[in-house]
N, C-alpha and C positions, 0 to 999 in steps of 0.2 A: 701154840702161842695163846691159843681163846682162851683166858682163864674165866669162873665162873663166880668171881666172886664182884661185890658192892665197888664201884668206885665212883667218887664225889670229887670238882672242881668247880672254880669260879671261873665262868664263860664270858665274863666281860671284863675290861682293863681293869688293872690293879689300881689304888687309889679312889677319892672321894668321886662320887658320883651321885644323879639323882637315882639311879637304882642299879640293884650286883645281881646279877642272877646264875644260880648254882644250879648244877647238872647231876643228877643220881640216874647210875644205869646199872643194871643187873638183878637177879633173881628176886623178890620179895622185896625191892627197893622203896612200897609203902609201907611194908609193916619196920622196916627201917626209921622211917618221919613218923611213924604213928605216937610214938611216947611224947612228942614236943610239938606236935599240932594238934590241936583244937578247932575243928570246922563244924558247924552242925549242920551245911548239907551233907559232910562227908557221911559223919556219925548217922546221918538219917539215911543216906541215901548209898553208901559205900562207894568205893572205887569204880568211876567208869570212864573208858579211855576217852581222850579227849573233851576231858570235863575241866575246868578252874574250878579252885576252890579257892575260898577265900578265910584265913582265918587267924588266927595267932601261936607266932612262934615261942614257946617257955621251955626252961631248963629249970628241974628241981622245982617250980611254980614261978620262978623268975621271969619275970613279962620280959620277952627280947624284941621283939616285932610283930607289925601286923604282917601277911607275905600273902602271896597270893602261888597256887601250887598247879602244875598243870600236871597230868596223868596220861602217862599211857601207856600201853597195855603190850606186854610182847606181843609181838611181831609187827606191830603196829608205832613203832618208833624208827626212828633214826637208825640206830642202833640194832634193832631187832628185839633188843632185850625191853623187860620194863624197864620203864625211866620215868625220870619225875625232873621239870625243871619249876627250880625256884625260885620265884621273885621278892626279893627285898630291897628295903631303903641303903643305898649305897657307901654305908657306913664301915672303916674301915673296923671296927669295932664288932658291927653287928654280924658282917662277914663273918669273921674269926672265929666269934661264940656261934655262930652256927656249924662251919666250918669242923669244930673242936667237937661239937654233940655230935656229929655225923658219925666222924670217924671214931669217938667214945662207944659207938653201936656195934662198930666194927667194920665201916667201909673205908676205903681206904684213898691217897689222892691219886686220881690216875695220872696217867705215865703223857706225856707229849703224844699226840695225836691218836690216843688211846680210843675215843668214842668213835673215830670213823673207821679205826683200825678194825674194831669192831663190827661196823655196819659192815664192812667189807666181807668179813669173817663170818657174817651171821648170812650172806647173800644178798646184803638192801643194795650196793653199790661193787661196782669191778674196780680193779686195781687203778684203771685208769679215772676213772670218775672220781672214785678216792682223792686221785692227786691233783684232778679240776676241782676240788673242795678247797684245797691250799693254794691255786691259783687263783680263784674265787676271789678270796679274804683278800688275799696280794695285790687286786687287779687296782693299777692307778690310774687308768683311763678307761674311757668307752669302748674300744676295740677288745684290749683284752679281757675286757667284763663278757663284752659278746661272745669271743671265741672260749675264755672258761665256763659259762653258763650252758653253750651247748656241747661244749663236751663233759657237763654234770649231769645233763638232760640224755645221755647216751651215744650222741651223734659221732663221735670217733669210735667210739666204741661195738658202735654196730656195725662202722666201716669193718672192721678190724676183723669181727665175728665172721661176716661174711666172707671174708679173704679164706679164715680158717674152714668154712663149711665148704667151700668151695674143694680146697687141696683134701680135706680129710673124706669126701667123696674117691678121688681117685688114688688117694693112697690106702685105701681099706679095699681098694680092686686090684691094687700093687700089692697089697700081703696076703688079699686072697689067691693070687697066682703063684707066688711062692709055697702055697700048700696045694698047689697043684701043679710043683715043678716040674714030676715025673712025666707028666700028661703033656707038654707043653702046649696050655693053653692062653688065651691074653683076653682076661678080662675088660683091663683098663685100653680105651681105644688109644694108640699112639697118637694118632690125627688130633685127634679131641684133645689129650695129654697136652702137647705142642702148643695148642692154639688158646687152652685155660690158663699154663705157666705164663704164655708172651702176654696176655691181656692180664694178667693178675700182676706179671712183672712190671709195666706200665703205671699201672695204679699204685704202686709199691713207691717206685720213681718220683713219682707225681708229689707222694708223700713226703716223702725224703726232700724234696725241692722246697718243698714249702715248708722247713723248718726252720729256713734262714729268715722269713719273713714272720712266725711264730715268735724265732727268738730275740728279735727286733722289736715285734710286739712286746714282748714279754719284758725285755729288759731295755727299753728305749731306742728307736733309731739312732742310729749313731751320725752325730753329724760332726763334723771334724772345720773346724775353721784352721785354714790355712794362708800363708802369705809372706813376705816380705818382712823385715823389723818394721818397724814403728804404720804398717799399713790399717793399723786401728783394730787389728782381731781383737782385744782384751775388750775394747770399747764396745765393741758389737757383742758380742759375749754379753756385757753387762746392760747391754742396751735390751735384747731377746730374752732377758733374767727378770730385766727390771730390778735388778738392784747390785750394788757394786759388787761383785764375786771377786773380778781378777784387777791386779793392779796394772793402774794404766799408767804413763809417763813418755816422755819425751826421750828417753834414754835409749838405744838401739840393744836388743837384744835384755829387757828387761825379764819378761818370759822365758823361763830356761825349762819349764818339763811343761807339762801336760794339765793344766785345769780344768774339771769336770763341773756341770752341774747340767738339772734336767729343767723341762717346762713342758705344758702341756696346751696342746695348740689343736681345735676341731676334734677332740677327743683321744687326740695322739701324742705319746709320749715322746719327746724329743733329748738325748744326751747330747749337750753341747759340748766338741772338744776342742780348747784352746790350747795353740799348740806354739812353741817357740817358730820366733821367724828364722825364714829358711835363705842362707846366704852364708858365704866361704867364709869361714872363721879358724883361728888356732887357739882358741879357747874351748879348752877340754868338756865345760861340763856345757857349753853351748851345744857342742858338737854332739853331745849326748840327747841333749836334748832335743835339736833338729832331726835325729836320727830316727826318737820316739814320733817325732811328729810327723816322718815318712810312713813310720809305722799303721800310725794311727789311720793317716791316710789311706793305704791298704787295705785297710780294715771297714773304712766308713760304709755306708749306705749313700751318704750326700755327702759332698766337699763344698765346703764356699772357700774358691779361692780369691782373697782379698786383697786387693789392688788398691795402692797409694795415688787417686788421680793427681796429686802434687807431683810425682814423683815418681814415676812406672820403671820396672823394672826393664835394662834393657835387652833382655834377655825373656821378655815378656812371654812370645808367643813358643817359644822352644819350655818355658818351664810347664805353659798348658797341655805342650803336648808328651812330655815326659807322664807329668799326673795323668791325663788319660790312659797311658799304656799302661802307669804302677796302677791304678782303681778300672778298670776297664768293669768291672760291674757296679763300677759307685755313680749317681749323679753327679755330675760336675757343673756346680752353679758358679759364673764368674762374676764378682761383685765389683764396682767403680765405687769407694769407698772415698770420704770426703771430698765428693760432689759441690759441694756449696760454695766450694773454694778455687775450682779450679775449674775448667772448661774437658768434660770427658772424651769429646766427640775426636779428638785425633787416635785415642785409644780403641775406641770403638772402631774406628777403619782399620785398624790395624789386628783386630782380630777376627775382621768380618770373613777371612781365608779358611779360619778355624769353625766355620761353623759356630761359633756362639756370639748370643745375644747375651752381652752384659745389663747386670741388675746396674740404676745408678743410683747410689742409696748416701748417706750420711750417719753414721754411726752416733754421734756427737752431739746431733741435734735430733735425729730416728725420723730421717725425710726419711720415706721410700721403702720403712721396715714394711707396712702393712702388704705394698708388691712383694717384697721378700718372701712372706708370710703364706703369703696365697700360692708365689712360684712351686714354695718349699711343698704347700699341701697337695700340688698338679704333680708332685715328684712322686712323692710318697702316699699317691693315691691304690698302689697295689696293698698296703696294709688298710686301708676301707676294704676293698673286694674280699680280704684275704677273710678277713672277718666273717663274713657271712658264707664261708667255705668251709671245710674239714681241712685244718690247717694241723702240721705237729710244732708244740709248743716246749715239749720235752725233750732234753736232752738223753735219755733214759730211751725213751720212746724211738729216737731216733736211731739210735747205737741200734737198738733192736731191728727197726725196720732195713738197715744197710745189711745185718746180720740172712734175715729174711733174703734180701735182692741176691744176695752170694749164693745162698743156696736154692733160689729156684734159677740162679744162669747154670751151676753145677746141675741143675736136673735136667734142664733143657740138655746139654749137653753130652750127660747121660743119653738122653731120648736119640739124640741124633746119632751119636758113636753106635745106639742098640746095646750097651751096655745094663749085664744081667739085673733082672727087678732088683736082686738085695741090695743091692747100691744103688740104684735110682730109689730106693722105698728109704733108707738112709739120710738121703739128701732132702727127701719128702718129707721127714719126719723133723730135721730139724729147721726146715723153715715151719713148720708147724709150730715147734718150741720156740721160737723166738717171736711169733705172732703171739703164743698163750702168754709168754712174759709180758706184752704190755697191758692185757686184762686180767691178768691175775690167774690164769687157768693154768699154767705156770710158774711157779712162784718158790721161794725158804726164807727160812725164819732172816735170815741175814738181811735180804732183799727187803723183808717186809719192816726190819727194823729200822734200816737206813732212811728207806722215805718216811717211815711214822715217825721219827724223831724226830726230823724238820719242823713237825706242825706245832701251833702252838697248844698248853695245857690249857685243855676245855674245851677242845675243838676234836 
């Protein structure tokens, strides 16, 4: 897939700006700029990696900009290749005419995530780092900046390594006994075998666990407002939005599916789900809708189940405990919603059997959101810790690692039945390939085209 020739992109959004800056990577990518730059420290001094030059861009003697040019030197880029980035006045004009001289030379524009597909290719970064480059860019809160930063800096990726150097020690004593079948001798200790698969299986686990709080990270906690018709979910929604998202009214059952939107709270990204109110209807597309909002519930991380203190359901403490058995890994936050209006405390005796402490909040007027706020970040305080750990954020990643868990139980179990090395050395091997899939040691064109297309052009 490496091809060896020029390609040229603009690495920063499309449109006016105070300044564009272009990307050249491949073989001779100065004597490329050389015919339409003019620099006289360049002229005096030549090419030297990580130098600026400063100088003027022309076509045919056409004054187009002044630019400033940075240089570097294979092996010592991004990329691995030389490369040259451009800076000019963010003109969508001047982009163009440079843009247009580039590839007049003969470079060409590269491809969606072409320049790291490259670093990857050239050895600068693993498969995995690669793709903490794309959640990088992506990251909208301080958690996931954390957790893609170190694993662009290596830190899953050296997990991973060593998982591998670990197994490919014992499975290189498992092929060398198969060529010493005749002899029957046993290189690889069984004892040893046993006690590296159960602790490497472990840490595998570990992995695998922590992807539901990655993909959390990654793609917002999921918090599901739930409740009753008219118990104020829309309101509270637009209250924690700060600005009117869903519609609110007086109407029962005005909410029929599911309204999304996100906010970001102590550096954590939060997906509010407002869900139709849940209550016996013969109305087809309500019923649809309550159904999704069971769903969603199943799904959450945190539920606020929202209570009408006007107006409580009677059936109050039986609907708590249903939602607990359907979410039994979600938080269940119970909120006394229009507070201001009504006196909560007989409600609150009445769920004090259930083990919970209701929030007593006001949507309406946003008494009580700030406890809400802080409850919400004492909930969701394992994506803090998660962060500063080796978390899997990938979907990809994970497929992989479940793949991994199967076949070192398959070994172990081998080990124990005593069944022959070639088939324990089998099972060895493809937990091996499915650890090199997520660094890249492992790898086809298919694989590698899927994820580089995602990224964006110039990156």
């Amino acid at each position: 897939m490496l091809r060896d020739d020029i390609i040229c992109a603009l690495s920063t959004p499309q449109g006016v700006g105070a300044l564009g800056i272009i990307r050249l990577s491949g073989t001779n990518s100065s004597s490329l700029l050389t015919p339409f730059f003019s620099s006289v420290r360049q002229k005096r001094e030549g090419w030297t990696s990580h130098v600026a030059y400063f100088g003027d861009f022309s076509i045919e003697e056409q004054h187009i900009d002044e630019i400033l040019v940075n240089f570097f030197a294979e092996g010592k880029s991004f990329t691995g290749e030389e490369s040259i980035e451009l800076s000019c006045h963010g003109s969508p004009y001047i982009i163009g005419r440079i843009l247009e001289a580039l590839l007049s030379q003969g470079a060409r524009m590269a491809d969606p995530g072409e320049y790291t597909m490259r670093a990857f290719m050239n050895g600068k970064l693993d498969l995995a780092q690669a793709e903490a480059v794309a959640d990088l860019i992506h990251a909208e809160n301080r958690a996931m900046h954390d957790v893609a930063l170190k694993q662009l800096k290596g830190g899953f990726s050296n997990e991973i390594t060593a998982f591998r150097e670990e197994l490919v020690h014992f499975a290189s004593l498992i092929e060398l006994e198969l060529d010493f079948s005749e002899e029957d001798v046993e290189f690889a200790s069984r004892e040893q075998l046993t006690a590296m698969l159960n602790l490497l299986k472990t840490k595998v686990s570990g992995l695998i666990d922590s992807f539901r709080y990655g993909n959390a990270l990654k793609k917002g906690i999921a918090t599901a407002i739930l409740g009753a018709p008219n118990a104020g979910k829309s309101t509270l929604l637009n209250a924690l939005l700060g600005e009117e998202r869903a519609i609110v009214s007086e109407i029962p059952g005005t909410t029929r599916d599911t309204v999304e939107d996100t906010f970001t709270h102590q550096g954590l990204t939060y997906r509010l789900i407002d869900t139709a109110g849940i209550r016996e209807t013969q109305d087809y597309v309500e019923q649809v809708g309550i159904a999704r909002a069971l769903e969603q519930a199943s799904n959450a991380d945190v539920i606020f189940y929202t209570i009408d203190s006007t107006a409580p359901e009677k059936d109050l403490e039986q609907k708590v405990l249903e939602l607990q058995e359907m979410a039994p890994d979600a938080h269940l936050l119970v909120l006394l919603n229009k507070a201001d209006t009504a006196d909560p405390t007989p409600i609150i005796h009445r769920l004090k059997g259930l083990h919970h402490t209701p929030l007593v909040v006001s949507a309406k007027s946003k008494e009580g959101l700030e406890a809400l706020l802080q409850k919400l970040s004492e909930l969701t305080a394992w994506s803090t810790t998660s962060a500063s750990q080796t978390i899997v954020t990938n979907a990809r990643h994970a497929d992989a690692l479940r793949r991994t868990l199967k076949a070192l139980q398959r070994s172990l179990d081998a080990v124990a039945l005593s069944i022959p090395g070639d088939l324990l050395a089998q099972d060895l091997r493809v937990a091996l390939d499915s650890l090199g899939e997520i660094t890249g040691t492992i790898s086809t064109d298919d694989l590698l085209a899927n994820i580089f297309s995602k990224f964006c052009i110039g990156k």
